[in-house]
LODREN-528930 format. One record per residue: residue number from 1; y, z, x of N, C-alpha, C in turn. Coordinates in steps of 0.02 Angstrom, whole numbers, plus 50000, padded with zeros to 5 digits. Layout:
N
+-----+-------+-------+-------+-------+-------+-------+-------+-------+-------+
!   n !   n_Y !   n_Z !   n_X !  ca_Y !  ca_Z !  ca_X !   c_Y !   c_Z !   c_X !
+-----+-------+-------+-------+-------+-------+-------+-------+-------+-------+
! NUM !     Y !     Z !     X !     Y !     Z !     X !     Y !     Z !     X !
...
+-----+-------+-------+-------+-------+-------+-------+-------+-------+-------+
//
This chain:
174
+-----+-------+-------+-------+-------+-------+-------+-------+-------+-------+
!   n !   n_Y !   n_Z !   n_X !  ca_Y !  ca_Z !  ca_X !   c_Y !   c_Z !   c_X !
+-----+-------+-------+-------+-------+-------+-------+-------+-------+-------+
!   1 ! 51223 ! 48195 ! 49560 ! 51181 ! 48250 ! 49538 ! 51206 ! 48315 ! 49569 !
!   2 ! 51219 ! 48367 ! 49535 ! 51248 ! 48437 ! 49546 ! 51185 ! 48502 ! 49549 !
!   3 ! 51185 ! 48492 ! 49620 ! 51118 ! 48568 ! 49625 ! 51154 ! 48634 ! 49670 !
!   4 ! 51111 ! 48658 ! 49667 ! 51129 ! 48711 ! 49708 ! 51084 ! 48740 ! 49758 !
!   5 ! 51120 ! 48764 ! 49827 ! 51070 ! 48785 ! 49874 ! 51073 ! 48848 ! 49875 !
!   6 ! 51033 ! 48879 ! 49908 ! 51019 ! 48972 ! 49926 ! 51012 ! 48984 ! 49989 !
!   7 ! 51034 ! 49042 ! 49991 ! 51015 ! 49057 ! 50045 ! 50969 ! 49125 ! 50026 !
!   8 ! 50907 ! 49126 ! 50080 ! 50884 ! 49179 ! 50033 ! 50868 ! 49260 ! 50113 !
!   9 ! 50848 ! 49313 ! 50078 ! 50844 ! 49367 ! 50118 ! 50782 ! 49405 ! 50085 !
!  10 ! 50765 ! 49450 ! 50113 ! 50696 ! 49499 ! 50121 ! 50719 ! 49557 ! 50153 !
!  11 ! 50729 ! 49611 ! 50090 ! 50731 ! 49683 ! 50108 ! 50668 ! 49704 ! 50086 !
!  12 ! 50683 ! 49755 ! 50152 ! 50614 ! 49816 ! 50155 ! 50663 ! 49880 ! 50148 !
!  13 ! 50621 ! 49915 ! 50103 ! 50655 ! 49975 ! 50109 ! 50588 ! 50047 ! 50080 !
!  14 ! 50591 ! 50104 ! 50077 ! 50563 ! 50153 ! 50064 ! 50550 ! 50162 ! 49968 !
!  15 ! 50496 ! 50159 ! 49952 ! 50461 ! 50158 ! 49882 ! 50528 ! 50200 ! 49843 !
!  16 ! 50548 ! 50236 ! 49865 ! 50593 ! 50282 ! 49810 ! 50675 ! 50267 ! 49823 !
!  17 ! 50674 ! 50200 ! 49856 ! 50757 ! 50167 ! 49850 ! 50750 ! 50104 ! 49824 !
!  18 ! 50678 ! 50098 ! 49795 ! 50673 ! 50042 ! 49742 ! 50754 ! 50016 ! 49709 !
!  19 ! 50783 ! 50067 ! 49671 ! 50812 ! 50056 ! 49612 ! 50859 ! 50056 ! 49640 !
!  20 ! 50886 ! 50093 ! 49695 ! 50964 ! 50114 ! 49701 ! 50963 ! 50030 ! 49760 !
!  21 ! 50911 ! 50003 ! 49791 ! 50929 ! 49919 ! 49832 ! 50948 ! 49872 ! 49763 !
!  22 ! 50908 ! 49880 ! 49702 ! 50897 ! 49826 ! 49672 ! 50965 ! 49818 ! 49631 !
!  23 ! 50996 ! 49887 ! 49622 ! 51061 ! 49886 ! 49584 ! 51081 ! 49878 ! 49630 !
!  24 ! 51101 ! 49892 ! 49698 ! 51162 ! 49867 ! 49722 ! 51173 ! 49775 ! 49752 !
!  25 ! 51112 ! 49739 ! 49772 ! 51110 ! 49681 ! 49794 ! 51154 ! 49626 ! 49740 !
!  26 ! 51155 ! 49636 ! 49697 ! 51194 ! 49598 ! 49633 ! 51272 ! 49611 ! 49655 !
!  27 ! 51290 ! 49667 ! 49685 ! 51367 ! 49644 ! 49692 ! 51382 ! 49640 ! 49755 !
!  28 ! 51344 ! 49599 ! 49794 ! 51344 ! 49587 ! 49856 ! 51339 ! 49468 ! 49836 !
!  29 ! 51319 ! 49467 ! 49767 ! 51313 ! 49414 ! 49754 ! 51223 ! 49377 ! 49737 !
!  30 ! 51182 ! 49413 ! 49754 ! 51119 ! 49418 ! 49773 ! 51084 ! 49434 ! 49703 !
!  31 ! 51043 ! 49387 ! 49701 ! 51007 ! 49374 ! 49631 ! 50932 ! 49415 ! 49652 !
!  32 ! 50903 ! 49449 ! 49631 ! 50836 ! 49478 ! 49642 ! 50770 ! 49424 ! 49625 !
!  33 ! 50734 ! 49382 ! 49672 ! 50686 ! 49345 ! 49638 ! 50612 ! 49367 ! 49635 !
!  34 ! 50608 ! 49430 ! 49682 ! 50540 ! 49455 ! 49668 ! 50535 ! 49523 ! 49699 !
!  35 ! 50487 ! 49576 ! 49670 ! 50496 ! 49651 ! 49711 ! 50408 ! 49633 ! 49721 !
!  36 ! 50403 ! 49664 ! 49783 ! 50317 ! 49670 ! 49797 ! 50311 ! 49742 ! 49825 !
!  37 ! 50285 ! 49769 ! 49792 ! 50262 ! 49840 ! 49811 ! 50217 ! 49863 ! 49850 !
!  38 ! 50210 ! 49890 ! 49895 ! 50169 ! 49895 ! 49943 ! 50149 ! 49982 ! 49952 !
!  39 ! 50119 ! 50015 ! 49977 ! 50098 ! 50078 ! 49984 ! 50137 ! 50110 ! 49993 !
!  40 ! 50180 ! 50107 ! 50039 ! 50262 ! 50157 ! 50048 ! 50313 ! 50129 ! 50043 !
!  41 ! 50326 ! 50064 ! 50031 ! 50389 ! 50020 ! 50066 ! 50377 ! 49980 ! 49989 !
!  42 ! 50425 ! 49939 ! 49981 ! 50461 ! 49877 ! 49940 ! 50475 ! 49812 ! 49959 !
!  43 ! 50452 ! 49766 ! 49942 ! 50496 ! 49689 ! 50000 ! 50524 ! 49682 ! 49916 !
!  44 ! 50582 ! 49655 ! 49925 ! 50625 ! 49640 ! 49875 ! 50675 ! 49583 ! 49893 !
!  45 ! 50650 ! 49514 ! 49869 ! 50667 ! 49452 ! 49888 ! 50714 ! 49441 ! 49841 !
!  46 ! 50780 ! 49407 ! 49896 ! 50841 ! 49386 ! 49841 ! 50864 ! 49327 ! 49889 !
!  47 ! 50902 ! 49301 ! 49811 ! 50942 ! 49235 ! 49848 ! 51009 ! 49235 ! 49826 !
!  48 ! 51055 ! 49201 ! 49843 ! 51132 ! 49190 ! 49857 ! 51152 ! 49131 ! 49833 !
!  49 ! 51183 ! 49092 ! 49820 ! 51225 ! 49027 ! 49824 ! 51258 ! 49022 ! 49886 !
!  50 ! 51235 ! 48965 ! 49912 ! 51259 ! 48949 ! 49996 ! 51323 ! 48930 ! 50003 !
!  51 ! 51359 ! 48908 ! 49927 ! 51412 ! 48892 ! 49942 ! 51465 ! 48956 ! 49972 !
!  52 ! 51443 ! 49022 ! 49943 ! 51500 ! 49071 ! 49951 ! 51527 ! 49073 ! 50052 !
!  53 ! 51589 ! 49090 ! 50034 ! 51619 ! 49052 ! 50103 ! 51619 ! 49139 ! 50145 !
!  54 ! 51620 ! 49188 ! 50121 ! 51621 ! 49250 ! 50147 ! 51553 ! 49279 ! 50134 !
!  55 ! 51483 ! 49251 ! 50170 ! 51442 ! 49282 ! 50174 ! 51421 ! 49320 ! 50211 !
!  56 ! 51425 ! 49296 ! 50278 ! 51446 ! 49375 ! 50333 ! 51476 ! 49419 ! 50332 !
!  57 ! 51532 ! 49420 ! 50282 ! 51558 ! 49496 ! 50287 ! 51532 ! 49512 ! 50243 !
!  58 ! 51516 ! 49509 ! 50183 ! 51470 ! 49517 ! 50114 ! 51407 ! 49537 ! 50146 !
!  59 ! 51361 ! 49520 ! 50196 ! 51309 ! 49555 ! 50218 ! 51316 ! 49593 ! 50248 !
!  60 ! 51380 ! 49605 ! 50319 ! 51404 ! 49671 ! 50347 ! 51424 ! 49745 ! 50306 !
!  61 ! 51437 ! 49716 ! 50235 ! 51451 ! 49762 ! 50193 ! 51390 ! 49786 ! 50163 !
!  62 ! 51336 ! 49745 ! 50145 ! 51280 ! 49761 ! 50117 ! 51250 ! 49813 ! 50153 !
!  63 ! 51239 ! 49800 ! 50245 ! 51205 ! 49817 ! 50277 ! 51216 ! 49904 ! 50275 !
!  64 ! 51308 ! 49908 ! 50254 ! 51308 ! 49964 ! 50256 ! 51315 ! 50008 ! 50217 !
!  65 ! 51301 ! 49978 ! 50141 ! 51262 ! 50012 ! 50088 ! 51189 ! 50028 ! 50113 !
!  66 ! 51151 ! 49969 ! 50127 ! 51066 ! 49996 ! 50131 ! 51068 ! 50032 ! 50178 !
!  67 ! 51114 ! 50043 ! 50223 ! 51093 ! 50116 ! 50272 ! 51136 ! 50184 ! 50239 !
!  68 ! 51172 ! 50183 ! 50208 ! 51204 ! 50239 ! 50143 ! 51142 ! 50256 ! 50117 !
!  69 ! 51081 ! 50198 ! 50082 ! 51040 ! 50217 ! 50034 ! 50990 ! 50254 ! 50096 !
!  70 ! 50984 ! 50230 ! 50136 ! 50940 ! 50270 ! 50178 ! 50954 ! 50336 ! 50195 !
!  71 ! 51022 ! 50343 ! 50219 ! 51034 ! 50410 ! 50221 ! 51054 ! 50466 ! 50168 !
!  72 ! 51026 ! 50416 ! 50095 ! 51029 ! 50474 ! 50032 ! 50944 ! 50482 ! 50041 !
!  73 ! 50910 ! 50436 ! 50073 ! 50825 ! 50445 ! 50064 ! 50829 ! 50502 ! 50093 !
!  74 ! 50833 ! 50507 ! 50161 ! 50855 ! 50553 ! 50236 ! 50859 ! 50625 ! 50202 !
!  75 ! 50924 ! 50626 ! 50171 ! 50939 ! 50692 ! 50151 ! 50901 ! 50725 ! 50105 !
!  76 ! 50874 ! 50688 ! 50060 ! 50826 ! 50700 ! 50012 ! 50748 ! 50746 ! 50024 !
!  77 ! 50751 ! 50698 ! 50088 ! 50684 ! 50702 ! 50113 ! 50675 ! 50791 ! 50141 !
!  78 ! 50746 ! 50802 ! 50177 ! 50762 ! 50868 ! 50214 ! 50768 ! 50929 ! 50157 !
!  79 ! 50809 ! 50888 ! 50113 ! 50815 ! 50963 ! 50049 ! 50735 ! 50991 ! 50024 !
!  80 ! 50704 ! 50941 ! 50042 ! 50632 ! 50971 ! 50030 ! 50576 ! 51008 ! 50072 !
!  81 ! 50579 ! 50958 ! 50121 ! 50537 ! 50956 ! 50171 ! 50556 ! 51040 ! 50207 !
!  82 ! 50605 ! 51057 ! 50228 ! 50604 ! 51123 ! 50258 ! 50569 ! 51202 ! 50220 !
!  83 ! 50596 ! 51182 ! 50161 ! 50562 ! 51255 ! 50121 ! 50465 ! 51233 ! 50108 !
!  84 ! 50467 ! 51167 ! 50130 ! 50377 ! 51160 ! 50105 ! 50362 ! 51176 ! 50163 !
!  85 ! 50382 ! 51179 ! 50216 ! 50354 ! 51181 ! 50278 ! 50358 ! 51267 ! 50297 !
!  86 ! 50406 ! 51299 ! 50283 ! 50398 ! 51363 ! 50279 ! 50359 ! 51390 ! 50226 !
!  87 ! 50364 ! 51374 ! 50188 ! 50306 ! 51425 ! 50133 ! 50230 ! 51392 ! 50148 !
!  88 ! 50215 ! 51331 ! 50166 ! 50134 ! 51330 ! 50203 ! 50134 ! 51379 ! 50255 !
!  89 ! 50171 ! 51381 ! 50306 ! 50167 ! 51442 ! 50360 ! 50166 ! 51502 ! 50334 !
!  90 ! 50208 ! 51542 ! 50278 ! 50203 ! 51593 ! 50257 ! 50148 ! 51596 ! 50217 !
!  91 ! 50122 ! 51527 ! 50181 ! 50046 ! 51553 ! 50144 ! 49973 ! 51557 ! 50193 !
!  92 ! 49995 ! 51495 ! 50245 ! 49937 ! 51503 ! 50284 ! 49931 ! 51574 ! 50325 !
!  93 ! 49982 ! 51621 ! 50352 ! 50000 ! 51688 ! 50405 ! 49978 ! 51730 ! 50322 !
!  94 ! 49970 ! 51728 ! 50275 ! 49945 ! 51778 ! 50216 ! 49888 ! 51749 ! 50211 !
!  95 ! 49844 ! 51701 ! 50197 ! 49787 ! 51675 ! 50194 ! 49728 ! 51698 ! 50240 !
!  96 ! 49770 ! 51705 ! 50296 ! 49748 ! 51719 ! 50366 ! 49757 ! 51797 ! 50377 !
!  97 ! 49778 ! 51813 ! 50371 ! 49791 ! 51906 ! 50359 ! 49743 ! 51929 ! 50315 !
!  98 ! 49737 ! 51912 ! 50257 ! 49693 ! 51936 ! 50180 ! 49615 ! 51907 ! 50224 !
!  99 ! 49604 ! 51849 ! 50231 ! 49537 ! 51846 ! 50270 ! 49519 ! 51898 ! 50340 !
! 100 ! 49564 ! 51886 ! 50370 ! 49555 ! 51950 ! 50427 ! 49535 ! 52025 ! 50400 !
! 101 ! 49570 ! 52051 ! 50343 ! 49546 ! 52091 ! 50305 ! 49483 ! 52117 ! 50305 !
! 102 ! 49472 ! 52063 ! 50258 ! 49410 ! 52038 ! 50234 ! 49339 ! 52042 ! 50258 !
! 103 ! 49360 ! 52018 ! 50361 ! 49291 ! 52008 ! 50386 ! 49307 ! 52073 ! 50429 !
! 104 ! 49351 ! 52123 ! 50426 ! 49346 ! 52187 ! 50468 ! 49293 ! 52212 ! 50410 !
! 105 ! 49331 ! 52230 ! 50354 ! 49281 ! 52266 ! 50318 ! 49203 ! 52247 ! 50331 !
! 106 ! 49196 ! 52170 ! 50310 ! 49130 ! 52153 ! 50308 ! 49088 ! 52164 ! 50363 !
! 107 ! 49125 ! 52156 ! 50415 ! 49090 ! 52154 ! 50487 ! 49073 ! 52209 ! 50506 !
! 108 ! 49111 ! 52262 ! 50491 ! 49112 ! 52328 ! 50506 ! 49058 ! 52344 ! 50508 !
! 109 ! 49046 ! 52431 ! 50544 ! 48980 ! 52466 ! 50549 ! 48978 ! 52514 ! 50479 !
! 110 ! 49045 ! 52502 ! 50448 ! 49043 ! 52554 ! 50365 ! 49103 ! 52597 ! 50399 !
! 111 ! 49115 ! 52604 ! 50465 ! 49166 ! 52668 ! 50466 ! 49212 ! 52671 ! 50449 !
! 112 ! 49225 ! 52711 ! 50441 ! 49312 ! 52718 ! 50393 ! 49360 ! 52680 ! 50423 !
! 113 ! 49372 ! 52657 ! 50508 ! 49435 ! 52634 ! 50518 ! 49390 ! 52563 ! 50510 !
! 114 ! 49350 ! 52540 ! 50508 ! 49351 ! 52461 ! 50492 ! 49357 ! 52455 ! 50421 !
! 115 ! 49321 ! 52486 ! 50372 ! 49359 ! 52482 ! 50300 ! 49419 ! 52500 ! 50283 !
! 116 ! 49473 ! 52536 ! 50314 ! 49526 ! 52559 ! 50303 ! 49586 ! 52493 ! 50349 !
! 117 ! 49554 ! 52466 ! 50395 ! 49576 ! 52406 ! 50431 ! 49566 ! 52360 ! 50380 !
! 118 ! 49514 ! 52340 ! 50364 ! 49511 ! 52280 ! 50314 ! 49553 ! 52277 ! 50249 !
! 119 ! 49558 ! 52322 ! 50214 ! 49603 ! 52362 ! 50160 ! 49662 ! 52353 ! 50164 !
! 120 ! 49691 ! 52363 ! 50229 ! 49754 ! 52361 ! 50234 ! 49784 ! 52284 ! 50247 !
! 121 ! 49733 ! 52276 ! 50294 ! 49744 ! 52207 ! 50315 ! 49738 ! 52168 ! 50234 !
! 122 ! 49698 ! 52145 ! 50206 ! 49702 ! 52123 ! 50149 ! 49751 ! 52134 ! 50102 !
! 123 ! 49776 ! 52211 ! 50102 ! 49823 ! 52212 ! 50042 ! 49901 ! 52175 ! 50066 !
! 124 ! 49906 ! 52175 ! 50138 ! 49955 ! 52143 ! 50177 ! 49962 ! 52059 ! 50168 !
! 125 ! 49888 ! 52045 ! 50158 ! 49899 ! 51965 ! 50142 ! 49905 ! 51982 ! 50089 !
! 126 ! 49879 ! 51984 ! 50044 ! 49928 ! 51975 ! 49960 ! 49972 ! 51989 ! 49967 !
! 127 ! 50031 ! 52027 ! 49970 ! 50067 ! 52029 ! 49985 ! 50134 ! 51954 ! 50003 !
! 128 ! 50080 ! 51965 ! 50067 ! 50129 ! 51901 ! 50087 ! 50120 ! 51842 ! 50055 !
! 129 ! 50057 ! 51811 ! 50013 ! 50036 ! 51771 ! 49991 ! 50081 ! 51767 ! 49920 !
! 130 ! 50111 ! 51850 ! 49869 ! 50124 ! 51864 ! 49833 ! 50216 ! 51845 ! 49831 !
! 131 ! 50250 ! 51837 ! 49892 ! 50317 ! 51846 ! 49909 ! 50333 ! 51770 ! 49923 !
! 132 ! 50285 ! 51734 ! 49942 ! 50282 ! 51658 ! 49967 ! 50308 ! 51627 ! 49922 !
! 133 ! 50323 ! 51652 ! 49859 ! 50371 ! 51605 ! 49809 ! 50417 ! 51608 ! 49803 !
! 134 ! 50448 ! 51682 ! 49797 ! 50510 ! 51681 ! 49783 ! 50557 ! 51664 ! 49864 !
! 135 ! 50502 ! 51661 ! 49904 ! 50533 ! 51628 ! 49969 ! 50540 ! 51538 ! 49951 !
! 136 ! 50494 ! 51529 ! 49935 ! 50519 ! 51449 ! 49940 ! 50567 ! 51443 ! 49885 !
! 137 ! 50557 ! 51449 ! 49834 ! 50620 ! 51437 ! 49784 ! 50682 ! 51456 ! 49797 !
! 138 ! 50685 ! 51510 ! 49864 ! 50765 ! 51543 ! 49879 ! 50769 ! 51474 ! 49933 !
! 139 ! 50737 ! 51480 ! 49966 ! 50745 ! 51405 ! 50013 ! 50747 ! 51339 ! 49990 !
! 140 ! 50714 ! 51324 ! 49944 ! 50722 ! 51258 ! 49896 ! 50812 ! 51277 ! 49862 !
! 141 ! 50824 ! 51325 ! 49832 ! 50883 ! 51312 ! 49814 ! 50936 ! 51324 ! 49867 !
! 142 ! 50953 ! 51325 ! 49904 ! 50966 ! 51327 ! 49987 ! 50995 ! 51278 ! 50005 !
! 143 ! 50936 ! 51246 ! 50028 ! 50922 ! 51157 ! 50023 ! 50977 ! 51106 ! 49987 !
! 144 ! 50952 ! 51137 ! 49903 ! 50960 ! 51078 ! 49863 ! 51061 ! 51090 ! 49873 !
! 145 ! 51094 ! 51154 ! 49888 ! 51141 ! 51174 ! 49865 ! 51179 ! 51145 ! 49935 !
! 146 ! 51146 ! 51149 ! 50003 ! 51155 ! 51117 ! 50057 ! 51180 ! 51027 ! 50039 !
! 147 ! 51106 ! 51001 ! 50018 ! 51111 ! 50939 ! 50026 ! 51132 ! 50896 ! 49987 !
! 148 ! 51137 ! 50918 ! 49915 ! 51183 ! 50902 ! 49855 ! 51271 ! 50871 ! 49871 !
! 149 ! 51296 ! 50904 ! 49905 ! 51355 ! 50867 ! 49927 ! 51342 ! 50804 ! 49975 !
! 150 ! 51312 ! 50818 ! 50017 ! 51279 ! 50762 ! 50059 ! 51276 ! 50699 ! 50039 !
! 151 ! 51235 ! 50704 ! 49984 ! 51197 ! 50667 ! 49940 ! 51266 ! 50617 ! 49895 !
! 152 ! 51298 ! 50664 ! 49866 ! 51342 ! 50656 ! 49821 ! 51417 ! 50622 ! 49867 !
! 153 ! 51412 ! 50630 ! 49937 ! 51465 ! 50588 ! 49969 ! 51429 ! 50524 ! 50001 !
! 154 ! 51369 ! 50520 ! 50010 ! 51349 ! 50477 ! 50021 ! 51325 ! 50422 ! 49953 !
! 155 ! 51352 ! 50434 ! 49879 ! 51337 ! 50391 ! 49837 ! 51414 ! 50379 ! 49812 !
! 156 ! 51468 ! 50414 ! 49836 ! 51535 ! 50385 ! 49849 ! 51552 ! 50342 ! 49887 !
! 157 ! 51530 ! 50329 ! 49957 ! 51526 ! 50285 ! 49996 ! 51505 ! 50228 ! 49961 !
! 158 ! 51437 ! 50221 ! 49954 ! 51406 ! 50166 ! 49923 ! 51457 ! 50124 ! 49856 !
! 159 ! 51483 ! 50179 ! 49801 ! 51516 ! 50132 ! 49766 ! 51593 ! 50120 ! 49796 !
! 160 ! 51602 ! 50128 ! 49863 ! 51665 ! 50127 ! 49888 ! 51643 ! 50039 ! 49911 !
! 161 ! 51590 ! 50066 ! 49928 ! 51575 ! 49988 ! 49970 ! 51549 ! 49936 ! 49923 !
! 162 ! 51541 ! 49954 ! 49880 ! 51525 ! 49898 ! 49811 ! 51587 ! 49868 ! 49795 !
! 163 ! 51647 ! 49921 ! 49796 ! 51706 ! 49885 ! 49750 ! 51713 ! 49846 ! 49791 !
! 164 ! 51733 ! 49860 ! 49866 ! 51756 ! 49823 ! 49933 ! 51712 ! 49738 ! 49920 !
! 165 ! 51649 ! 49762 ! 49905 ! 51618 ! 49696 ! 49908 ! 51622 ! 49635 ! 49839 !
! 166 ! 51667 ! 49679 ! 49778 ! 51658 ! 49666 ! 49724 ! 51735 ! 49627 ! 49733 !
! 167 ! 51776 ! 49664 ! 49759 ! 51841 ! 49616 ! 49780 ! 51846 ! 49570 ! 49821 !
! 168 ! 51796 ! 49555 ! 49878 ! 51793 ! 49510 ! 49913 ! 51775 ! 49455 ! 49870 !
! 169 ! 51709 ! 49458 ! 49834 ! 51706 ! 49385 ! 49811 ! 51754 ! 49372 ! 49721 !
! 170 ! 51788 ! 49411 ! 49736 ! 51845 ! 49394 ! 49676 ! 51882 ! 49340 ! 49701 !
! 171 ! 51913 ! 49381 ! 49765 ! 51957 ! 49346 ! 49816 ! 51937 ! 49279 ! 49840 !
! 172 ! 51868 ! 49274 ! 49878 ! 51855 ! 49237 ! 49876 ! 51836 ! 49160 ! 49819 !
! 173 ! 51833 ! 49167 ! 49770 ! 51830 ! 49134 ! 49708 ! 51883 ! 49112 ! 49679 !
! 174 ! 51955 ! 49155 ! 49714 ! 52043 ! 49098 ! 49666 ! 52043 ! 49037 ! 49709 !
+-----+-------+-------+-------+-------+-------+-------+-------+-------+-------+
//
């Protein structure tokens, strides 16, 4: 009787490298038998044929695709994350200016420098509240123009290390 054994594995990885683990585990030899989705993360269960005689280096190679895919998550994460984090500061320091405004005037006794304080102060947050875009979009494209090569050498790697792994079990198989 002719069966076959497995060997099997359990990746975890980040909700938005779903696709780029599930395409690459197949040329590592690795059959996909189940994805379970979880709130931020993925378990994505695969199995192998136990016979293949180069499976340790076939997983040394894997290992260093799924940290490639991580560090396309990584970079991803940064092309964004910096311009959102500056334009909340620049909307909250205008938010916060235009209210300061706001409660000079209101608070005031009516005299001219607390209405003329509030006035100014307010027209200063709009302002800044008004400029907060074309700041993030100059910083978002910044970013993207930064991390785009990044990105784009780190998905060279990955199919560098696919072929590597795609010739091993050629080799291995005459």
């Amino acid at each position: 009787m002719d069966f076959v054994t497995y060997d099997y594995k359990t990746i975890r990885t980040k909700k938005e490298n779903k696709y780029r683990v599930l395409d690459i585990v197949g040329a590592f030899g690795y059959e996909v038998i189940e994805t379970k989705e979880l709130p931020t993360n993925v378990i994505i269960s695969v199995k192998r044929d136990s016979s293949i005689s180069i499976k340790k280096e076939l997983d040394e190679k894997m290992d260093e695709a799924l940290t490639l895919v991580e560090g396309i998550s990584n970079a991803e994460g940064k092309k964004k994350n910096k311009s959102l984090i500056v334009s909340l500061t620049i909307g909250i320091i205008g938010i916060l200016t235009f209210g300061g405004g706001m409660s000079a005037y209101m608070t005031g006794d009516g005299s001219f420098k607390f209405v003329t304080l509030g006035i100014v102060l307010g027209i200063i947050g709009i302002i800044i509240m008004i400029i907060n875009e074309p700041i993030y979009k100059k910083l978002l494209e910044n970013s993207i123009s930064k991390y785009t090569p990044i990105i784009d050498e780190y998905n060279q790697r990955i199919n560098k290390v696919l072929e590597e792994a795609n010739e091993m079990i050629k080799k291995s198989l005459e």
